[in-house]
PDB file of N, CA, C and O in Angstrom:
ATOM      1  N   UNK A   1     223.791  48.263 -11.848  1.00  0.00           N
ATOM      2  CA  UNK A   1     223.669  46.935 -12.424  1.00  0.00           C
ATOM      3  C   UNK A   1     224.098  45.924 -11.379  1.00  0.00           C
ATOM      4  O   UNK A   1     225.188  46.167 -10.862  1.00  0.00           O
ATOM      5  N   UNK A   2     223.280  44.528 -10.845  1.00  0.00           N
ATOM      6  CA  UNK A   2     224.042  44.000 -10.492  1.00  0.00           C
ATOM      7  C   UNK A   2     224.094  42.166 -11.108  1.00  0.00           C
ATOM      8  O   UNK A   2     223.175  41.648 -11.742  1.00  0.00           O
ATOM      9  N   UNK A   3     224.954  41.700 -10.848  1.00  0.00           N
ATOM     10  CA  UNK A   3     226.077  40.813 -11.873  1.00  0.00           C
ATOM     11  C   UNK A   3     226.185  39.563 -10.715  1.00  0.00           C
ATOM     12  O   UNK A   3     226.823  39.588  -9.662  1.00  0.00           O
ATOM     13  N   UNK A   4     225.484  38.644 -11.177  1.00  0.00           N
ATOM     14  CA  UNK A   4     225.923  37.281 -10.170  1.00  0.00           C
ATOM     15  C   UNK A   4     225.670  36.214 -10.853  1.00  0.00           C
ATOM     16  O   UNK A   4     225.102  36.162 -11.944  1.00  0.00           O
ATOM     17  N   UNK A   5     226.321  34.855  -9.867  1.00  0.00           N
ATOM     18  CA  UNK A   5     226.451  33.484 -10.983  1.00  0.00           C
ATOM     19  C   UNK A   5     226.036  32.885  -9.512  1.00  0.00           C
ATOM     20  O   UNK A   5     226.440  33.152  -8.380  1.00  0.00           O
ATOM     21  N   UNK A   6     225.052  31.957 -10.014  1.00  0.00           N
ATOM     22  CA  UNK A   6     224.531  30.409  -9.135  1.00  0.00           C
ATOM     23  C   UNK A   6     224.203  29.253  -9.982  1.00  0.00           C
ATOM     24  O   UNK A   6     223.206  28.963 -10.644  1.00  0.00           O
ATOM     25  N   UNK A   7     225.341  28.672  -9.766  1.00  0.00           N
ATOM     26  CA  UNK A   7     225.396  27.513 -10.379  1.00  0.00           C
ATOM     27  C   UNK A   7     226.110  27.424 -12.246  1.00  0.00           C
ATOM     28  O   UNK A   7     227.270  27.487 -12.653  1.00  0.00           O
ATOM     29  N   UNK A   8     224.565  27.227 -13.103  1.00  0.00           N
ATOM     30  CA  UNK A   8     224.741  27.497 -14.218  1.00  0.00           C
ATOM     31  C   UNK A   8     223.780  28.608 -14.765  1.00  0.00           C
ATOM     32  O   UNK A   8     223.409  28.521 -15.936  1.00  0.00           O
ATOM     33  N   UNK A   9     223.342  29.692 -13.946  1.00  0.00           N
ATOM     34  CA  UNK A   9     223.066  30.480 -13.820  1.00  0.00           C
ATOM     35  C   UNK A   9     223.318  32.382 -13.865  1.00  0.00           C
ATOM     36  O   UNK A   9     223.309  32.886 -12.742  1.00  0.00           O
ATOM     37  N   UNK A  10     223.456  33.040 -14.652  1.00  0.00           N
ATOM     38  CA  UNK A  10     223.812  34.281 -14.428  1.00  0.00           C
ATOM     39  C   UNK A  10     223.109  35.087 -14.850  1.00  0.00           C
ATOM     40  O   UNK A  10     222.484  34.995 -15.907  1.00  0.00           O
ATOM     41  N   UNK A  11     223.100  36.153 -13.967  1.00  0.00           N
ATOM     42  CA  UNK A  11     221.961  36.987 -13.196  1.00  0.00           C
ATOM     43  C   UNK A  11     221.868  38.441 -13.310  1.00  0.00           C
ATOM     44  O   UNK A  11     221.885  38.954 -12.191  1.00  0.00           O
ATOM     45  N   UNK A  12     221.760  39.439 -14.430  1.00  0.00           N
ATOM     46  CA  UNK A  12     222.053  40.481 -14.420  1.00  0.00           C
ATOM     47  C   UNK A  12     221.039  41.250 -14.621  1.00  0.00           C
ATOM     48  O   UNK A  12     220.294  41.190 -15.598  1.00  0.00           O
ATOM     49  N   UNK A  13     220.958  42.038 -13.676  1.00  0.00           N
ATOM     50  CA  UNK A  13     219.671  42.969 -13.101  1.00  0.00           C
ATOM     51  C   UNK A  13     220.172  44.593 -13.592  1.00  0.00           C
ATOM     52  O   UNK A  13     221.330  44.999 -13.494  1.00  0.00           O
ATOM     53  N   UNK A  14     219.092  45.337 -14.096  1.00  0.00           N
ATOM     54  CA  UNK A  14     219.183  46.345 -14.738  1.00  0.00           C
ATOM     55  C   UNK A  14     218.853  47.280 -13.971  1.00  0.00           C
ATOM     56  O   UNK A  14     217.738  46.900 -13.613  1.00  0.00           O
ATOM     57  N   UNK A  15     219.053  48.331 -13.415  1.00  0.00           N
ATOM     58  CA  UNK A  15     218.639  49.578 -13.152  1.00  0.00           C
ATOM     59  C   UNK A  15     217.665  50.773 -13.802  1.00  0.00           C
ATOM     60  O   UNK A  15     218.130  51.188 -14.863  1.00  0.00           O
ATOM     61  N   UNK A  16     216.453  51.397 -13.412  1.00  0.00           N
ATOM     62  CA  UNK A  16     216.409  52.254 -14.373  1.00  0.00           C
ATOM     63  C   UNK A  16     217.283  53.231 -15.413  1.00  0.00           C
ATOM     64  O   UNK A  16     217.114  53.591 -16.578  1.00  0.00           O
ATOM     65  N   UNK A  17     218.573  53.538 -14.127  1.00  0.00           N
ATOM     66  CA  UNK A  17     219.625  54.571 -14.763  1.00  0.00           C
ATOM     67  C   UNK A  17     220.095  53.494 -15.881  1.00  0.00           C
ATOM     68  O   UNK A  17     219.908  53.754 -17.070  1.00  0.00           O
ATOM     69  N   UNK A  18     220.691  52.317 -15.495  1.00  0.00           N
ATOM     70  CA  UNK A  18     221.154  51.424 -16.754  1.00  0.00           C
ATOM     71  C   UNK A  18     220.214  51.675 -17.930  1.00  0.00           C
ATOM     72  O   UNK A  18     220.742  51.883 -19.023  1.00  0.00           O
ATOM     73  N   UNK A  19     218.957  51.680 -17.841  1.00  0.00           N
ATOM     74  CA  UNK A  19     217.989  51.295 -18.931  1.00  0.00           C
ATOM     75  C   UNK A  19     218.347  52.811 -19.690  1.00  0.00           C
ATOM     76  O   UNK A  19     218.642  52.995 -20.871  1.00  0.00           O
ATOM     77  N   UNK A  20     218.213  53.812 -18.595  1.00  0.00           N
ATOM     78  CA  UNK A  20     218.003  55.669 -19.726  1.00  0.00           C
ATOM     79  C   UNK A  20     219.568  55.394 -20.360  1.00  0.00           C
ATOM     80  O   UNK A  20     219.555  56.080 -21.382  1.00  0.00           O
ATOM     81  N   UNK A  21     220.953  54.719 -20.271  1.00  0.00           N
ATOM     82  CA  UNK A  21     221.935  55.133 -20.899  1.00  0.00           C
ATOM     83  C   UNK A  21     222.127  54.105 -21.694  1.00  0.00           C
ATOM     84  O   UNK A  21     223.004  54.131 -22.557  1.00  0.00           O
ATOM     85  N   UNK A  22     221.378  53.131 -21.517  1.00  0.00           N
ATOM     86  CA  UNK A  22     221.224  52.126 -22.907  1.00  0.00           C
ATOM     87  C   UNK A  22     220.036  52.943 -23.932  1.00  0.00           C
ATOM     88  O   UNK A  22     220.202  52.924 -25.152  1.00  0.00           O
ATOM     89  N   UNK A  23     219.034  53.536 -23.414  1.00  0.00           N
ATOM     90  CA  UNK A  23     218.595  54.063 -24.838  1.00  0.00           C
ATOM     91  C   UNK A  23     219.098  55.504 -25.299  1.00  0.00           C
ATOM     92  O   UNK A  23     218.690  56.274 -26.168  1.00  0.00           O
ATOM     93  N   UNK A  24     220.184  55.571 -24.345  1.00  0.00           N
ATOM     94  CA  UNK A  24     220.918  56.628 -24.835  1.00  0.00           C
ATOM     95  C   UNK A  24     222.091  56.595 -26.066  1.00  0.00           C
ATOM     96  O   UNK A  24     222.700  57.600 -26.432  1.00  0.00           O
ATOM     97  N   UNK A  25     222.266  55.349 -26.580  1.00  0.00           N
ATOM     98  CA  UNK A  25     223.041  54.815 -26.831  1.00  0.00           C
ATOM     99  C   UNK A  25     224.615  54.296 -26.336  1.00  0.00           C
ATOM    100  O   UNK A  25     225.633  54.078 -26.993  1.00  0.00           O
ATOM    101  N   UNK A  26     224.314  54.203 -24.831  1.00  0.00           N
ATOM    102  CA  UNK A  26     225.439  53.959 -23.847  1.00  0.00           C
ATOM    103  C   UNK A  26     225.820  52.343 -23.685  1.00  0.00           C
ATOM    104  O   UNK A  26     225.736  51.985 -22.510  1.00  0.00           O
ATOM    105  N   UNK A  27     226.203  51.337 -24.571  1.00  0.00           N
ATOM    106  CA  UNK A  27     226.266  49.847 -23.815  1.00  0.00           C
ATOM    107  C   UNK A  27     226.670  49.613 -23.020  1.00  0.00           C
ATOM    108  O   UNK A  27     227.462  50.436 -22.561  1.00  0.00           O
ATOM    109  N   UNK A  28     226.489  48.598 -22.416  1.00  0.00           N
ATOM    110  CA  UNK A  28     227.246  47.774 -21.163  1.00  0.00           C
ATOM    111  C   UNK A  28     228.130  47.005 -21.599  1.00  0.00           C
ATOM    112  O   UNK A  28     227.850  46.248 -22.528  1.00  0.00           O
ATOM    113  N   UNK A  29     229.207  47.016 -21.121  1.00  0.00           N
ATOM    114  CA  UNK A  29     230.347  45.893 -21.699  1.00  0.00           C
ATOM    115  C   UNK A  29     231.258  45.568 -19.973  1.00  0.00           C
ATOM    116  O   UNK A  29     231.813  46.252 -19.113  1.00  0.00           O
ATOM    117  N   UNK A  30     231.051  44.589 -20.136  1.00  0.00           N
ATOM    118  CA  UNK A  30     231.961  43.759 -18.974  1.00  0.00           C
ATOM    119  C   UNK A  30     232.799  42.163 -19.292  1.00  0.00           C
ATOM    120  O   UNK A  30     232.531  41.405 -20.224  1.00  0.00           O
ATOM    121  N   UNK A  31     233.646  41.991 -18.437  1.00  0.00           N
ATOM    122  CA  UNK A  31     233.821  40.146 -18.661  1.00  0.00           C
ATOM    123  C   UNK A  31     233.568  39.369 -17.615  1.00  0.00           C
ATOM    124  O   UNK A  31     233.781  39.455 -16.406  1.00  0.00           O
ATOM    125  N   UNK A  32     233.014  38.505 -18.399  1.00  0.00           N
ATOM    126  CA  UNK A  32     232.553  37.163 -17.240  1.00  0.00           C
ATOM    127  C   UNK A  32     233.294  36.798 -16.115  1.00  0.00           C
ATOM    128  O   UNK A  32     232.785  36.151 -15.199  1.00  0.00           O
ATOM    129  N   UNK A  33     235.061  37.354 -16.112  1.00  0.00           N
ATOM    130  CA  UNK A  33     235.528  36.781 -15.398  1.00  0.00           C
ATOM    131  C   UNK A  33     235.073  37.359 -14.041  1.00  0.00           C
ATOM    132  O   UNK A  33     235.502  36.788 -13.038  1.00  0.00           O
ATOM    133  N   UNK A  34     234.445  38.176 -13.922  1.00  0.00           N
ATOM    134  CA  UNK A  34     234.380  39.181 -12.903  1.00  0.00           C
ATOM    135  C   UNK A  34     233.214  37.914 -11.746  1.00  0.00           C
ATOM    136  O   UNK A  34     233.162  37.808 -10.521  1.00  0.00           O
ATOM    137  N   UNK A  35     232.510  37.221 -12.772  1.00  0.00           N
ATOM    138  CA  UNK A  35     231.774  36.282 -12.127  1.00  0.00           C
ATOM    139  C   UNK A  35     232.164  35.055 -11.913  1.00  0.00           C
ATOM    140  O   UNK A  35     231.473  34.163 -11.421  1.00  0.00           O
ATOM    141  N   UNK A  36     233.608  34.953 -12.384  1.00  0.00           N
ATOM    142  CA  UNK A  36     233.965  33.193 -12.489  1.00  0.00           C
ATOM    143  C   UNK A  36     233.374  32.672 -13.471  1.00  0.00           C
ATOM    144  O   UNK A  36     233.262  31.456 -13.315  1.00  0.00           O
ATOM    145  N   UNK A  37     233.029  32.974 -14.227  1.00  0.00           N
ATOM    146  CA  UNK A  37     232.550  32.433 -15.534  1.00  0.00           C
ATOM    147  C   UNK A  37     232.892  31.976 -16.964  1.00  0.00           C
ATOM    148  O   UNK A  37     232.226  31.409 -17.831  1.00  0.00           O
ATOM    149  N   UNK A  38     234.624  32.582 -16.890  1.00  0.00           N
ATOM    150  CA  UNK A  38     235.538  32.551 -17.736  1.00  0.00           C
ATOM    151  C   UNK A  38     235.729  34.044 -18.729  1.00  0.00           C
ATOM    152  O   UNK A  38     235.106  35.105 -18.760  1.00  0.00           O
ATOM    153  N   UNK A  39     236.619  33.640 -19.296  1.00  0.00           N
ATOM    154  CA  UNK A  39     236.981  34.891 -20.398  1.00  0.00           C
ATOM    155  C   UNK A  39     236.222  35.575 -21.443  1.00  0.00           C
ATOM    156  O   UNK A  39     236.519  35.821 -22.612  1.00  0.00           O
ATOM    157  N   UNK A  40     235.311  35.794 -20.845  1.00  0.00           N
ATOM    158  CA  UNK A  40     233.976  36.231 -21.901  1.00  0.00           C
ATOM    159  C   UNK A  40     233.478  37.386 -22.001  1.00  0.00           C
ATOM    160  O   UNK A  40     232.574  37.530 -21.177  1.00  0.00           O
ATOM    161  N   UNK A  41     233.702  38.533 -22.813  1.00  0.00           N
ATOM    162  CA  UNK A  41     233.027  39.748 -22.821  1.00  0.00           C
ATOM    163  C   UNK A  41     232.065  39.654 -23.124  1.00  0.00           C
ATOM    164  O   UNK A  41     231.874  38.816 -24.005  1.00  0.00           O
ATOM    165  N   UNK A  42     230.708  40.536 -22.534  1.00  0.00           N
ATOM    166  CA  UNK A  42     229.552  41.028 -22.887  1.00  0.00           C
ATOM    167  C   UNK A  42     229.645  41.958 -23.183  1.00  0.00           C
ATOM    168  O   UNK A  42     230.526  42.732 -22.806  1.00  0.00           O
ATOM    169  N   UNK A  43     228.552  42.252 -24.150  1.00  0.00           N
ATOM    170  CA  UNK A  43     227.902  43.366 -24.503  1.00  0.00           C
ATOM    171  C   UNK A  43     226.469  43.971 -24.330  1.00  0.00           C
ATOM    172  O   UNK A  43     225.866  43.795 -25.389  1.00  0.00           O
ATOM    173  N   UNK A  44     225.729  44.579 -23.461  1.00  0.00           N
ATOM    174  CA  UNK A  44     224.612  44.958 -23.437  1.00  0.00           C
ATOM    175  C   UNK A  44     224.075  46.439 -23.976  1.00  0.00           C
ATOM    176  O   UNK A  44     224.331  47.575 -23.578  1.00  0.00           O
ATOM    177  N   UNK A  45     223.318  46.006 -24.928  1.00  0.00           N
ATOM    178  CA  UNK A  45     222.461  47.432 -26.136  1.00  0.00           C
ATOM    179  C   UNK A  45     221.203  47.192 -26.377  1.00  0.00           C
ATOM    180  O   UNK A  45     220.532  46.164 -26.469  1.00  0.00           O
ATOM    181  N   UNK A  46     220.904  48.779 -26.500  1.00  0.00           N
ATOM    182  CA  UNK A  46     218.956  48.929 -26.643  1.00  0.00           C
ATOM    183  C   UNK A  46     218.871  48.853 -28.017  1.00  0.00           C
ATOM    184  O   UNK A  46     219.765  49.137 -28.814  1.00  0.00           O
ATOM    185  N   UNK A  47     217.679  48.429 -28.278  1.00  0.00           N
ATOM    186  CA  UNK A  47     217.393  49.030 -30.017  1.00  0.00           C
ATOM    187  C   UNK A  47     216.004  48.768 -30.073  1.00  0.00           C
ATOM    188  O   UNK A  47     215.603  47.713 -29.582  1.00  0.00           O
ATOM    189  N   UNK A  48     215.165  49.593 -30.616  1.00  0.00           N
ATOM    190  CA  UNK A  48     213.577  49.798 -30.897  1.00  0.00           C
ATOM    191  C   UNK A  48     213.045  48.262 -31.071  1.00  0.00           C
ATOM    192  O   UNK A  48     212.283  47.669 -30.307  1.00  0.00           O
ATOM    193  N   UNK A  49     213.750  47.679 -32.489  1.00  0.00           N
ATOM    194  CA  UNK A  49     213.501  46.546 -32.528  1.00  0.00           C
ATOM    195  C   UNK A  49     214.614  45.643 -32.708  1.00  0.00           C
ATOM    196  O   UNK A  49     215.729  46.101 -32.958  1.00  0.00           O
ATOM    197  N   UNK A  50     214.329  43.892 -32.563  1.00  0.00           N
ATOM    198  CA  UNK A  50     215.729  43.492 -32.961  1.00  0.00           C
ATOM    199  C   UNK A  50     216.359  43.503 -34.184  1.00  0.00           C
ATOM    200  O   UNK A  50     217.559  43.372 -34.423  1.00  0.00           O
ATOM    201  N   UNK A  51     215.356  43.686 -34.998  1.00  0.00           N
ATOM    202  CA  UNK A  51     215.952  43.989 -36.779  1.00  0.00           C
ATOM    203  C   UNK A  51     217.255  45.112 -36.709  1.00  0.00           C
ATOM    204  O   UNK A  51     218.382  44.868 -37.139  1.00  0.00           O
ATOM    205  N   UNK A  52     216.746  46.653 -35.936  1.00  0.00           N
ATOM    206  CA  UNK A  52     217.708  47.570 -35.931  1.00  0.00           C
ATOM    207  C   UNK A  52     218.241  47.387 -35.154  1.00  0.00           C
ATOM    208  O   UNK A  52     219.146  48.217 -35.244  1.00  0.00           O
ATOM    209  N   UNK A  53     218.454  46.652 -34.025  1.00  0.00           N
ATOM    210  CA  UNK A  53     219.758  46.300 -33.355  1.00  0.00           C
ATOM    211  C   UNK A  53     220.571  45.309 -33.845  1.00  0.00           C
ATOM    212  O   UNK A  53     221.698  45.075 -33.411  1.00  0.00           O
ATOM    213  N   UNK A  54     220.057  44.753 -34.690  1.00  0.00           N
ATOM    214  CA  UNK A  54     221.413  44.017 -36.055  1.00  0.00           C
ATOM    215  C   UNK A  54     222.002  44.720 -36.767  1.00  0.00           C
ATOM    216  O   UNK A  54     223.218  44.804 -36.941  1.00  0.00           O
ATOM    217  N   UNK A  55     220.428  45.769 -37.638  1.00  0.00           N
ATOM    218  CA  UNK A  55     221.577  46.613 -38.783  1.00  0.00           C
ATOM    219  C   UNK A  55     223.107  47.285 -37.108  1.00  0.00           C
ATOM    220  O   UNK A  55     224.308  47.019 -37.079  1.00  0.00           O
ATOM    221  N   UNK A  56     222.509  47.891 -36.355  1.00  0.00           N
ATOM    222  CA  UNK A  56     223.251  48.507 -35.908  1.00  0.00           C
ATOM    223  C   UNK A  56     224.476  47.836 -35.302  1.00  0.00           C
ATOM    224  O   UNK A  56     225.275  48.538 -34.682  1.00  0.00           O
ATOM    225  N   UNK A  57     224.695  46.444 -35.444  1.00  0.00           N
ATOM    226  CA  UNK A  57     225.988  46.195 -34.793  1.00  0.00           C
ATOM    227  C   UNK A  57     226.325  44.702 -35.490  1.00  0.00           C
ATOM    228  O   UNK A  57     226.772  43.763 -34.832  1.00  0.00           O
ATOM    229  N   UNK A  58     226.065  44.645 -36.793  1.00  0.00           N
ATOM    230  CA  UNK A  58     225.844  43.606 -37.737  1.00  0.00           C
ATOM    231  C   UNK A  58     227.031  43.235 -38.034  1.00  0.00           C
ATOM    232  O   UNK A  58     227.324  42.069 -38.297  1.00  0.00           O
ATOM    233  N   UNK A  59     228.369  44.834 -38.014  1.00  0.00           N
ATOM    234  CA  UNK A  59     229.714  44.638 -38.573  1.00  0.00           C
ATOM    235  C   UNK A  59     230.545  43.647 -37.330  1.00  0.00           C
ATOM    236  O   UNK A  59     231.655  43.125 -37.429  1.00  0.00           O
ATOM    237  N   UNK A  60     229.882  43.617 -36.524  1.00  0.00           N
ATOM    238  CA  UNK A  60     229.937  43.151 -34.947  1.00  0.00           C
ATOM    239  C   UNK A  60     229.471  41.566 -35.076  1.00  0.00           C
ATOM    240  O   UNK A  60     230.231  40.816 -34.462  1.00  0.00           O
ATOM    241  N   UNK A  61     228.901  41.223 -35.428  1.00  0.00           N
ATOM    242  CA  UNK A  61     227.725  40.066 -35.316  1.00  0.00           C
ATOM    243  C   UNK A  61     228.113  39.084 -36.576  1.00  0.00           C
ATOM    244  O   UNK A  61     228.106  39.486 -37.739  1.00  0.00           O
ATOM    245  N   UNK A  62     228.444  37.777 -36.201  1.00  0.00           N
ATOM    246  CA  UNK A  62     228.665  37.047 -37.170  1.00  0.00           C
ATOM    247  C   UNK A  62     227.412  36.602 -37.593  1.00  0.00           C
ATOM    248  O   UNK A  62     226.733  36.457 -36.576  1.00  0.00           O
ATOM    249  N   UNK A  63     226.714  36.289 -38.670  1.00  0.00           N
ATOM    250  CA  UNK A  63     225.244  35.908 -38.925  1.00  0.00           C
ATOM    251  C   UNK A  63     224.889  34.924 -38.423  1.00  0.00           C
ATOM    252  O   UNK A  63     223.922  34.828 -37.668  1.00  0.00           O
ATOM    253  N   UNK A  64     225.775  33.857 -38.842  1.00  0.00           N
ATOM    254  CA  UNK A  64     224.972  32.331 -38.698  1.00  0.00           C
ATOM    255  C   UNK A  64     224.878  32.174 -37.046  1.00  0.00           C
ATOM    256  O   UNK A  64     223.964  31.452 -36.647  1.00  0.00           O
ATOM    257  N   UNK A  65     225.779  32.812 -36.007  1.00  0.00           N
ATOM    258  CA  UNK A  65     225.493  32.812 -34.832  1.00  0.00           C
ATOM    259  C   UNK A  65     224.305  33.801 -34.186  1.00  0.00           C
ATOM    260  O   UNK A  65     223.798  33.598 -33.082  1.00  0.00           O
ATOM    261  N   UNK A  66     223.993  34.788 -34.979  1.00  0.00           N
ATOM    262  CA  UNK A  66     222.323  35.553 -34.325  1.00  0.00           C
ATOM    263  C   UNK A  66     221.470  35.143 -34.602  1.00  0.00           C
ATOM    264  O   UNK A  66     221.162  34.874 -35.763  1.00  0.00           O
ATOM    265  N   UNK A  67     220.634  34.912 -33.367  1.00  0.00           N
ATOM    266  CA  UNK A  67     219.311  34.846 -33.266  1.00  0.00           C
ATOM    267  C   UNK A  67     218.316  36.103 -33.146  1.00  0.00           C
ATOM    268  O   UNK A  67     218.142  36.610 -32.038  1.00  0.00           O
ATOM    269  N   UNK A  68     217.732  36.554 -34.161  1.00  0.00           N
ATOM    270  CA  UNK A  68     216.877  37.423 -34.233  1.00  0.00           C
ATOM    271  C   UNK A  68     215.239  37.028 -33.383  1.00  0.00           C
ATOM    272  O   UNK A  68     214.654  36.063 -33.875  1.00  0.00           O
ATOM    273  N   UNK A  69     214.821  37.446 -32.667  1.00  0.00           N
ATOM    274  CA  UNK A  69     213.599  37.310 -32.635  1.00  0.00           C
ATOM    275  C   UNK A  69     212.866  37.965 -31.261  1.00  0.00           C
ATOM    276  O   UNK A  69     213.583  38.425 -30.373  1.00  0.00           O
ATOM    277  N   UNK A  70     211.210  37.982 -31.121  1.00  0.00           N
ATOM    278  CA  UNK A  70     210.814  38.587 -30.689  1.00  0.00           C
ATOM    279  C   UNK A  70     210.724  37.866 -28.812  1.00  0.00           C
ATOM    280  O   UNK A  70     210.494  36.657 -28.782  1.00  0.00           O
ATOM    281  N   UNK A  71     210.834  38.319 -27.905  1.00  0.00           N
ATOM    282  CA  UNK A  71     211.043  37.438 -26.314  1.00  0.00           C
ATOM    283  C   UNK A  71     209.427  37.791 -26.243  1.00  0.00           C
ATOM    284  O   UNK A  71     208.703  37.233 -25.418  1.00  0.00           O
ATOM    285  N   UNK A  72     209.084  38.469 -26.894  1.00  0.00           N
ATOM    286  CA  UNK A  72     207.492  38.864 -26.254  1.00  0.00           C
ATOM    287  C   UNK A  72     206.477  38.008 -27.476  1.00  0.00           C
ATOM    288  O   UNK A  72     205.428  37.582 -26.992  1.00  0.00           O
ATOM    289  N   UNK A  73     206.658  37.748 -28.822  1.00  0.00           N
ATOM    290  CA  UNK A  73     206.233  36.913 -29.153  1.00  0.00           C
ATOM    291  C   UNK A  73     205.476  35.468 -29.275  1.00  0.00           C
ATOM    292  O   UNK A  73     206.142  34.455 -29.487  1.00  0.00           O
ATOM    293  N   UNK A  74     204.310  35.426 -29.159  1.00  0.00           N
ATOM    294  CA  UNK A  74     203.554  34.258 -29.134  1.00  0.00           C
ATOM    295  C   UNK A  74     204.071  32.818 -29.581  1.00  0.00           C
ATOM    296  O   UNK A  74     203.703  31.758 -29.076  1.00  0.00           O
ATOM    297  N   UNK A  75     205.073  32.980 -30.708  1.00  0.00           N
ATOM    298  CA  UNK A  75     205.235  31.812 -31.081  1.00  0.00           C
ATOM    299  C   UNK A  75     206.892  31.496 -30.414  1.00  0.00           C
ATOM    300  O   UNK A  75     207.433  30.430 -30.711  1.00  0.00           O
ATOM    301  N   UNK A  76     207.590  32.471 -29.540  1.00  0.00           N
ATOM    302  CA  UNK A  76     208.497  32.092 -29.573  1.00  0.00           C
ATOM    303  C   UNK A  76     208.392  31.347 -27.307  1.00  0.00           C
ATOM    304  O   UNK A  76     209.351  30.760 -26.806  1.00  0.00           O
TER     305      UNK A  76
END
C-alpha cells in the first residue's frame, strides 16, 4: 500500500496483494497521523456490494453519516 498527502490531497494506492486480503476479509486500518493529517483512523474493506458492506459493519457506522452509493453509477 502506499499512503501520501499533497496539499489537500491524500493518496492511497492499493496493491494487488492489498486487494486478495481485502476480499479475504482482511481490512486496512491505519491513522492519518502517519501522513500529517491529524488523528484519524481509517478503515479500508471489500464488500460485493455497498448495501453488504453496511449490513456488514453497520454496528460500526453511524447512519446519518453513510453514504451509500454506486462510484460506477451513471447518475452519481
Amino acid at each position: 500500500m502506499i499512503k501520501a498527502k499533497k496539499g489537500n490531497l491524500l493518496i492511497l494506492g492499493l496493491s494487488d496483494e492489498n486487494m486478495e486480503r481485502l476480499k479475504k476479509g482482511e481490512p486496512i486500518k491505519f491513522n492519518l497521523n502517519e501522513l500529517g493529517a491529524g488523528d484519524q483512523d481509517v478503515l479500508i474493506f471489500n464488500g460485493r456490494t455497498e448495501q453488504s458492506m453496511y449490513e456488514e459493519m453497520k454496528e460500526y457506522i453511524h447512519p446519518l453519516k453513510t453514504v451509500l452509493n454506486n462510484s460506477r453509477a451513471k447518475e452519481n
